[in-house]
N, C-alpha and C positions, 0 to 999 in steps of 0.2 A: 440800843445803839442806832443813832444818826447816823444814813451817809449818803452823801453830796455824790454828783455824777464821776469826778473823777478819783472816788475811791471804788466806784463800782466797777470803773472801767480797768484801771489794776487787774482786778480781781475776776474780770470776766474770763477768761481762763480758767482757772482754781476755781470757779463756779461749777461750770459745764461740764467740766471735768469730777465733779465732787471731792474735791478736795479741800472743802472748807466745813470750819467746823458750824455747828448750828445755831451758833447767835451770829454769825457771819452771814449763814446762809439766809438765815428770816430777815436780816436786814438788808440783806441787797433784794429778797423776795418784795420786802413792802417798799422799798427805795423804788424799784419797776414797776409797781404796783399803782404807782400815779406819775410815772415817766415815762413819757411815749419814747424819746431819743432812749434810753438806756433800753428800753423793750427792744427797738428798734436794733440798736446796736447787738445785743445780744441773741437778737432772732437772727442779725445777717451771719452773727459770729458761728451760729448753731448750723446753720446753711451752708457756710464754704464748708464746716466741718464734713457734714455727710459728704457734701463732692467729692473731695479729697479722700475719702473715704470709699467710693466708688469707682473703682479700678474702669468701670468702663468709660466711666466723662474724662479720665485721661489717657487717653491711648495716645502714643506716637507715632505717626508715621514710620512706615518700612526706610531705614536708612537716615534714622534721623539720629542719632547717637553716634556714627561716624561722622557725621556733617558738624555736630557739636565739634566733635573734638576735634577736628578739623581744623574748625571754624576758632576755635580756642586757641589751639597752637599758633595758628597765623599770627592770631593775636598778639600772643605772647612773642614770638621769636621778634613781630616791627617793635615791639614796647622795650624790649631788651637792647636792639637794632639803636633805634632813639635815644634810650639812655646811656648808654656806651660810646655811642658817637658813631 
């Protein structure tokens, strides 16, 4: 199985994930194998994953979940305000 960048990129997801079966997997493996962009793409994909993954590179600030929703609501009540007349 042939595949071109934008079946790889589908599939980078179900890749990382292991969710693909194995004539899937060796072909997106040799498809990367001479693709700098799909390595590329799939090493950045592999990357955010651990961040996200790491509870400590996302902390919130003290008070920032009231500010959201805060900040939400206002939102919402002028979009209502506006639409209504």
């Amino acid at each position: 199985m042939v595949m071109n960048c934008e079946q790889v990129w589908r599939e980078v997801s179900n890749f990382l994930d292991g969710d693909v079966n194995s004539e899937l997997r060796a072909a997106i493996e040799e498809h990367i194998g001479g693709c700098q962009r799909c390595t590329a793409v799939i090493a950045g994909t592999r990357n955010v994953i651990h961040l996200f993954q790491d509870e400590r590179m996302v902390e919130v600030p003290v008070g920032f979940s009231r500010r959201l929703h805060q900040r939400l609501e206002d939102n919402m009540s002028g979009t209502r305000r506006g639409f209504l007349g």
